[in-house]
BAMARBA-506284 format. One record per residue (C-alpha): y, z, x; residue in one letter; residue number from 0. Coordinates in nm, 4 decimals. Layout:
% BAMARBA-506284
         c2         c3         c1   type   seq
          Y          Z          X      a   NUM
...
***
This chain:
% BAMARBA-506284
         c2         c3         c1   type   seq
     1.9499     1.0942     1.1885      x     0
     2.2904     1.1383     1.3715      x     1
     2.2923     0.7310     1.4380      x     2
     2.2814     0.7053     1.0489      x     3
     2.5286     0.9941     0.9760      x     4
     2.8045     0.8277     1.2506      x     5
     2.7367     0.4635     1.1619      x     6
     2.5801     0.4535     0.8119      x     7
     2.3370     0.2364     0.9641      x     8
     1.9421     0.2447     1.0417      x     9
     1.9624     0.0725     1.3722      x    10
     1.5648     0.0067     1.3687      x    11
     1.5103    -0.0980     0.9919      x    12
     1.7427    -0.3131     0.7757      x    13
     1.9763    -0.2694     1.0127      x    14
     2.2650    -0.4729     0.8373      x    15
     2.2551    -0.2650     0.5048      x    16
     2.4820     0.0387     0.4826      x    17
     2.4100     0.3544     0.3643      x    18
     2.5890     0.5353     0.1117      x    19
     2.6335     0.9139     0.2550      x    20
     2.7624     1.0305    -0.0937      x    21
     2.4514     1.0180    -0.2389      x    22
     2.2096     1.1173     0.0618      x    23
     2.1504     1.4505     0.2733      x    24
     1.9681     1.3664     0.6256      x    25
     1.7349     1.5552     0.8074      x    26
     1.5187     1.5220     1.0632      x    27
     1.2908     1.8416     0.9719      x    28
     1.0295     1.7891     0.7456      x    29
     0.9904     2.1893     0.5779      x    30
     1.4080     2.1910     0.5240      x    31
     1.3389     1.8318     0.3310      x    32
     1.0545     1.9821     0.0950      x    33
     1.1962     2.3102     0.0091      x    34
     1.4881     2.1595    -0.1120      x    35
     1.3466     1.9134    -0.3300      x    36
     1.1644     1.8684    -0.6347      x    37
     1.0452     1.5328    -0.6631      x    38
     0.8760     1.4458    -0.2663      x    39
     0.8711     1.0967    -0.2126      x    40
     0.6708     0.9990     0.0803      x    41
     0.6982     0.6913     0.2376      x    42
     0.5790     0.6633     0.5941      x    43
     0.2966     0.4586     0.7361      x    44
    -0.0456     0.6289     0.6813      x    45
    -0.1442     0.6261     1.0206      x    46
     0.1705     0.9093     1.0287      x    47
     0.0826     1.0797     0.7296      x    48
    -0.0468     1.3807     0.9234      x    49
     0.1580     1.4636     1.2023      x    50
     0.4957     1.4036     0.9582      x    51
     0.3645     1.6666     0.7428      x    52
     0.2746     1.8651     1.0471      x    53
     0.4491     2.2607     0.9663      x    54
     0.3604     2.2713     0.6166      x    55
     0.1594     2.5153     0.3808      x    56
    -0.0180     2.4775     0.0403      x    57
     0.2948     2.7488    -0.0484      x    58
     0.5753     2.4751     0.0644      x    59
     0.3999     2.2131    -0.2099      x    60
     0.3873     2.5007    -0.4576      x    61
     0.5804     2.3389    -0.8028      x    62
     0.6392     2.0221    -0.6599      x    63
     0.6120     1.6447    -0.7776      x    64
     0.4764     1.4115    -0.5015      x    65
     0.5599     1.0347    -0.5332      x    66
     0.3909     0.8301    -0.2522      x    67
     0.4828     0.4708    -0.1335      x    68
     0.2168     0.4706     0.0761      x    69
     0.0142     0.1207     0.1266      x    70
    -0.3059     0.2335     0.2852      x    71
    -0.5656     0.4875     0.3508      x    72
    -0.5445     0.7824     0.5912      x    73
    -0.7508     0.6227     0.8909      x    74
    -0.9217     0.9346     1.0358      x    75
    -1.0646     1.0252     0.6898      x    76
    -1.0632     0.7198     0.4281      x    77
    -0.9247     0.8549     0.1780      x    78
    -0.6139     0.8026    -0.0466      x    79
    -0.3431     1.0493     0.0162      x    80
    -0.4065     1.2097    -0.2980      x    81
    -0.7100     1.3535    -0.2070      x    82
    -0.5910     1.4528     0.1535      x    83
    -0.2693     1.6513    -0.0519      x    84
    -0.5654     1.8176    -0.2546      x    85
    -0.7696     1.9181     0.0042      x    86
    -0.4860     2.0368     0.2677      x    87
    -0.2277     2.1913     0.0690      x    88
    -0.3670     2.2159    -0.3358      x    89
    -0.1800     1.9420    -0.4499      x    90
    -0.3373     1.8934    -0.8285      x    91
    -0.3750     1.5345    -0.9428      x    92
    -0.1231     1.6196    -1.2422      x    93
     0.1054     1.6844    -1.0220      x    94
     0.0618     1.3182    -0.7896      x    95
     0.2181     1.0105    -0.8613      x    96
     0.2292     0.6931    -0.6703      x    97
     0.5145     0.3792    -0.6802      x    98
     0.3800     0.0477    -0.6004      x    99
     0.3845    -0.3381    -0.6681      x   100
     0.5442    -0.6417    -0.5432      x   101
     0.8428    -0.5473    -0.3627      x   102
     0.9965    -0.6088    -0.0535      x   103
     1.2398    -0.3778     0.0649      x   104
     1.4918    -0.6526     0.2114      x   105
     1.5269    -0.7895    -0.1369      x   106
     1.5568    -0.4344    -0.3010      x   107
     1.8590    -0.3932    -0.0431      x   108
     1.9995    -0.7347    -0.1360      x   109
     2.0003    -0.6398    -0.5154      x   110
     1.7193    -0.9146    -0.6376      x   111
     1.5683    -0.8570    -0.9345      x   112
     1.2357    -0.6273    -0.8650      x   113
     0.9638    -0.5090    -1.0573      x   114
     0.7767    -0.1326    -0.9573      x   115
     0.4781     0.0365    -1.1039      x   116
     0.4500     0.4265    -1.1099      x   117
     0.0948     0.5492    -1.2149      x   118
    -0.0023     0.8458    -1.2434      x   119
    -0.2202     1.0383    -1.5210      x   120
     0.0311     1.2223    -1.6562      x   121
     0.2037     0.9850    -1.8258      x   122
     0.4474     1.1470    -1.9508      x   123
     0.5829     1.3010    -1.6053      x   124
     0.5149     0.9566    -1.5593      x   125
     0.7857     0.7482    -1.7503      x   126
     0.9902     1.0837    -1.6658      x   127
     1.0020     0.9922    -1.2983      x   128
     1.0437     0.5868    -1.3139      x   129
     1.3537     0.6256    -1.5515      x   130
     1.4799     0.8087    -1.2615      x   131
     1.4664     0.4307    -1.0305      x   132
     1.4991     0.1878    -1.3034      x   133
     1.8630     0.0336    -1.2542      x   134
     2.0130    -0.3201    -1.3194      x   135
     1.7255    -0.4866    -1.0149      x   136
     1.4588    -0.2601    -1.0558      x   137
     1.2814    -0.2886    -1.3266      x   138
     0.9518    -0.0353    -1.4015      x   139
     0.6473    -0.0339    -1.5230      x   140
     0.4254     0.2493    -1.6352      x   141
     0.0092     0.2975    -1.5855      x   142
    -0.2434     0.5215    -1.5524      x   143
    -0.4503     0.3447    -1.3176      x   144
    -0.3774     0.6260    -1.0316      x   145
    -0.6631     0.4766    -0.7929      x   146
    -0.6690     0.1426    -0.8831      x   147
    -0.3417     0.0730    -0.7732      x   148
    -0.3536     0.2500    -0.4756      x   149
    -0.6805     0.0777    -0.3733      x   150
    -0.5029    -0.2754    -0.4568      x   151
    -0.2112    -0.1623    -0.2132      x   152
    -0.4702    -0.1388     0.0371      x   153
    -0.6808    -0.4479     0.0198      x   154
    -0.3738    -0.6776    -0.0486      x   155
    -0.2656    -0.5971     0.2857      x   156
    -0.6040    -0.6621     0.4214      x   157
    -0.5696    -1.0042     0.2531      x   158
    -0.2733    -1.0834     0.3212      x   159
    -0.3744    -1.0396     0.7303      x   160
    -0.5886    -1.2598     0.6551      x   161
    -0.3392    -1.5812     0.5135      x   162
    -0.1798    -1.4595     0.8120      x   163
    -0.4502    -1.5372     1.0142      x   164
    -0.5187    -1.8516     0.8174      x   165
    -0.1722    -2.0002     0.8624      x   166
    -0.2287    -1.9527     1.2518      x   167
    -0.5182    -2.1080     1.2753      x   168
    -0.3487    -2.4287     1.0840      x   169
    -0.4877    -2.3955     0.7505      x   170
    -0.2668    -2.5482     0.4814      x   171
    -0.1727    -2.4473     0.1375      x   172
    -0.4564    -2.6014    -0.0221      x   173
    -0.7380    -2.3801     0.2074      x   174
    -0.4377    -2.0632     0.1211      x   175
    -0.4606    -2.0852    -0.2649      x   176
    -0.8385    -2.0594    -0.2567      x   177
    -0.8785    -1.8293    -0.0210      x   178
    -0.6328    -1.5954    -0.2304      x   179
    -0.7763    -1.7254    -0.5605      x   180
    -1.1442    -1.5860    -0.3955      x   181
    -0.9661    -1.2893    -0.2474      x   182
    -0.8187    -1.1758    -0.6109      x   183
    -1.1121    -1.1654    -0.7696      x   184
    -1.2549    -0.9804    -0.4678      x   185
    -1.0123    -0.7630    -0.5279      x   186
    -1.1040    -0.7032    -0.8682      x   187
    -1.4346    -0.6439    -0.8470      x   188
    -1.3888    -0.3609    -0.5713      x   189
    -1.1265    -0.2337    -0.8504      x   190
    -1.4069    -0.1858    -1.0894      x   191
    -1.5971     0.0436    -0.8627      x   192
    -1.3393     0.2006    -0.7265      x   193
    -1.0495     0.2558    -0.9857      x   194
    -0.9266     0.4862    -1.2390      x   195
    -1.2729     0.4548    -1.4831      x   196
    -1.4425     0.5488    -1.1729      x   197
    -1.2780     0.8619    -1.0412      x   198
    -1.0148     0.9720    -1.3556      x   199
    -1.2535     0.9768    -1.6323      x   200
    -1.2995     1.3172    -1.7484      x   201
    -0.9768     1.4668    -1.5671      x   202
    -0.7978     1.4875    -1.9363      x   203
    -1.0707     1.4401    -2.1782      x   204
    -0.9183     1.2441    -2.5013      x   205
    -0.6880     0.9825    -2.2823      x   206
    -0.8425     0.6540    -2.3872      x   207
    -0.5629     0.4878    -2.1641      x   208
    -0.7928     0.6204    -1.8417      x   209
    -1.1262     0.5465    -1.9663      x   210
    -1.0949     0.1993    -2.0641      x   211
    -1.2143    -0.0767    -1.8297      x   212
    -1.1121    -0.3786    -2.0112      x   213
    -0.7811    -0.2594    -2.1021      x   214
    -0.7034    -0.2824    -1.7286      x   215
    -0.5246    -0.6174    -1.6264      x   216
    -0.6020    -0.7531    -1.2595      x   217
    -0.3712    -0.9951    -1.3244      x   218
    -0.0686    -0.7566    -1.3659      x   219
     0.2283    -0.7449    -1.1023      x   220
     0.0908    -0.4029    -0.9212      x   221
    -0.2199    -0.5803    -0.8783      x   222
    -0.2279    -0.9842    -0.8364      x   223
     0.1901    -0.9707    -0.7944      x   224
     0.1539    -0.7839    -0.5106      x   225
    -0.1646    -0.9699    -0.3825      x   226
     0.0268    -1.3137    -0.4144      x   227
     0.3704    -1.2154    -0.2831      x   228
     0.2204    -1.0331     0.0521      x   229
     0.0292    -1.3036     0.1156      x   230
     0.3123    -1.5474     0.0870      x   231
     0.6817    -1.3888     0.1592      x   232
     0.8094    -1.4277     0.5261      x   233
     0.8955    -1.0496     0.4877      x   234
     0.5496    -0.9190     0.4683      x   235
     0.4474    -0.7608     0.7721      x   236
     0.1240    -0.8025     0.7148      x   237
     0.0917    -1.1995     0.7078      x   238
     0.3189    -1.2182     1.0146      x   239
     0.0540    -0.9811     1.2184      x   240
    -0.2515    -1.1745     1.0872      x   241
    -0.0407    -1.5657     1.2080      x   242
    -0.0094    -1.3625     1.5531      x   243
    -0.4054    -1.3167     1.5214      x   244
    -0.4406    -1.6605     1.4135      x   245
    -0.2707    -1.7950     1.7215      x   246
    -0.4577    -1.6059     1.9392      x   247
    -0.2495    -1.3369     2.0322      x   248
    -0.4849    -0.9839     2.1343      x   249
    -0.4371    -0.6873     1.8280      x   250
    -0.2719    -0.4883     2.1029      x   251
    -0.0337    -0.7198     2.2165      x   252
     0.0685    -0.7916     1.7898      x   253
     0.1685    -0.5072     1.7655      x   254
     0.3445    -0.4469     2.1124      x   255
     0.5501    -0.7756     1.9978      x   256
     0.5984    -0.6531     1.6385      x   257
     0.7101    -0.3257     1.7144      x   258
     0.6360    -0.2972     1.3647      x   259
     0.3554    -0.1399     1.1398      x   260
     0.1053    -0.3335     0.9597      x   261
    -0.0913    -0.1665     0.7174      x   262
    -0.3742    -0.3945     0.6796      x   263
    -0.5326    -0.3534     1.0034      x   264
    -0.5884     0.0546     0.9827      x   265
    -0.6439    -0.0526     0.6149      x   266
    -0.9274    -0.2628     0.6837      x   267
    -1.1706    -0.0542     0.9158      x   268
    -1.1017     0.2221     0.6323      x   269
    -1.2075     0.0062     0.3618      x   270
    -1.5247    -0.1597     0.5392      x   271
    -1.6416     0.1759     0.6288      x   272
    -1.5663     0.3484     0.2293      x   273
    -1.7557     0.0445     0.1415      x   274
    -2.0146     0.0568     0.4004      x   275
    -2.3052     0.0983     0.1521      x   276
    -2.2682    -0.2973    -0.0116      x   277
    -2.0426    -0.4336     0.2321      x   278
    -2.1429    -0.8066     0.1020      x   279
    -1.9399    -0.7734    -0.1917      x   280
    -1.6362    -0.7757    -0.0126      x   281
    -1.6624    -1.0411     0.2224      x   282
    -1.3252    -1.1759     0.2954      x   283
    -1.2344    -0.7434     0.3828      x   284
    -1.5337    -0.7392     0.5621      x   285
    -1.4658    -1.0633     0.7684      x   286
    -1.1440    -0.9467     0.8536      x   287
    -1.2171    -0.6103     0.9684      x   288
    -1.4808    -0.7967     1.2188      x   289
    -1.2124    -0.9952     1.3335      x   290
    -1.0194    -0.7318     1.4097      x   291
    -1.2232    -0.4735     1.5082      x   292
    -1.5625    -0.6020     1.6683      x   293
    -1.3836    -0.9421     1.8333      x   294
    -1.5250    -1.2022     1.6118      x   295
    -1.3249    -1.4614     1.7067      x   296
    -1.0722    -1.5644     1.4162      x   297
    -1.1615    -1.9443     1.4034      x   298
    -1.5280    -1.8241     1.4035      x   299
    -1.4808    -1.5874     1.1447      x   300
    -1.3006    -1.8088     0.9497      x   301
    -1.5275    -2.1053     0.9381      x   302
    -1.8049    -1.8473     0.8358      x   303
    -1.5890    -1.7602     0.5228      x   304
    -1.5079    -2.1604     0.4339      x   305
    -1.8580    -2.1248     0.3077      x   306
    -1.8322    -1.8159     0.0972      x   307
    -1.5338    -1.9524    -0.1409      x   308
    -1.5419    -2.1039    -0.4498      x   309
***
């Protein structure tokens, strides 16, 4: 925090953009940061969530709006954040929000054109809350599908480890748009279990917006955008972790070398054990979490899968 107040900068993280003091107040003390805010807007790896919260009561949260950027699942319990704000400090669902969808912070830095998705079942709060980012590159997108989209944050970094791995072990672009052709409609599939007609229904009685299956588009940007654009963009963490994987290079030693976080790997032990019960309808997740996680070895692992795509 005093780095950025002296130099403007964030020596560890876009380090050539400057920061605008004018319109920020710094602090390195997470109760001062909630109790002066209304709208919370958490953004730190999930493997963090805990300890950064670390201090606070179910009083601190007390008429607050919670907007998470979070990609993943909380590892020790599998679970979305919303339901960890719920059960820890009484943070009601009407009251959560999440931002998501294709886009990389080093572009949203440079001023390129964007597009974000804020979901959250009070729609209204909703569109309330994105007018307050929409600008001349960041463009926004409203939906109701609070789980789903958080659950397609998740496994697109899961599959997007994966292209990584794919493009270290030499595959070429033709092997990379069936895999992620296979690994959308994966994707999907785990949506329809999973999503908002699965957990929302019945949370406001009347909205036909959350209990409608087919009006739900896996093809939108918060869902295949983000898939596609992880999978492929030399600034996703993710596919840079899984070409380390692919070359051979230990987890451990990734991520020593990265100095980085990528979400997919907590993301896909969480997601192979929510899913424990029918793991065979996610096989691409499930092949990657063995990779990572019980050693099969990524060529292996990889071959086993050329025979599962269509």
């Amino acid at each position: 925090v005093e780095h950025i107040k002296r130099k403007r900068l964030n020596p560890q993280y876009l380090p050539t953009v400057r920061l605008d003091l004018s319109q920020l107040t710094l602090s390195a003390h997470v109760k001062e940061v909630v109790a002066a805010s209304d709208l919370l807007v958490i953004a730190v790896p999930s493997a963090y969530l805990s300890s950064s919260l670390e201090g606070l009561t179910p009083a601190d949260w007390k008429g607050k709006k919670v907007l998470s950027a979070i990609k993943g699942l909380l590892p020790e319990r599998n679970e979305l954040l919303n339901y960890y704000l719920q059960e820890q400090f009484g943070v009601a669902l009407d009251d959560y929000f999440a931002v998501l969808g294709p886009c990389h912070a080093e572009e949203v830095a440079e001023e390129k054109l964007s597009y974000l998705t804020f979901s959250g079942i009070d729609l209204v709060t909703t569109r309330q809350i994105a007018a307050l980012f929409s600008c001349d590159y960041i463009n926004t997108i409203v939906s109701a599908d609070i789980m789903g989209v958080q659950y397609a944050a998740v496994l697109k970094n899961i599959y997007a480890l994966g292209a990584g791995i794919a493009h270290g072990l030499d595959y070429g672009d033709n092997f990379l748009s069936v895999y992620i052709a296979n690994a959308a409609d994966e994707m999907a599939g785990f949506l329809q279990q999973f999503g908002a007609e699965h957990v929302v229904v019945g949370v406001h009685e009347g909205k036909d917006e959350l209990n409608q299956r087919k009006s739900l588009n896996y093809a939108a940007s918060v869902y295949l955008g983000d898939l596609l654009v992880t999978c492929y963009s030399p600034h996703s963490r993710n596919r840079r972790f899984g070409n380390m994987i692919g070359r051979g290079y230990a987890v451990k030693a990734a991520q020593v070398e990265m100095n980085m976080v990528a979400e997919g790997y907590q993301a896909s032990r969480c997601i192979y054990l929510l899913n424990d019960t029918d793991n065979s309808a996610i096989p691409i997740a499930s092949m990657i979490y063995k990779i990572l996680w019980e050693q099969v070895p990524a060529d292996e692992g990889f071959k086993a899968l050329e025979q599962t795509l269509i």
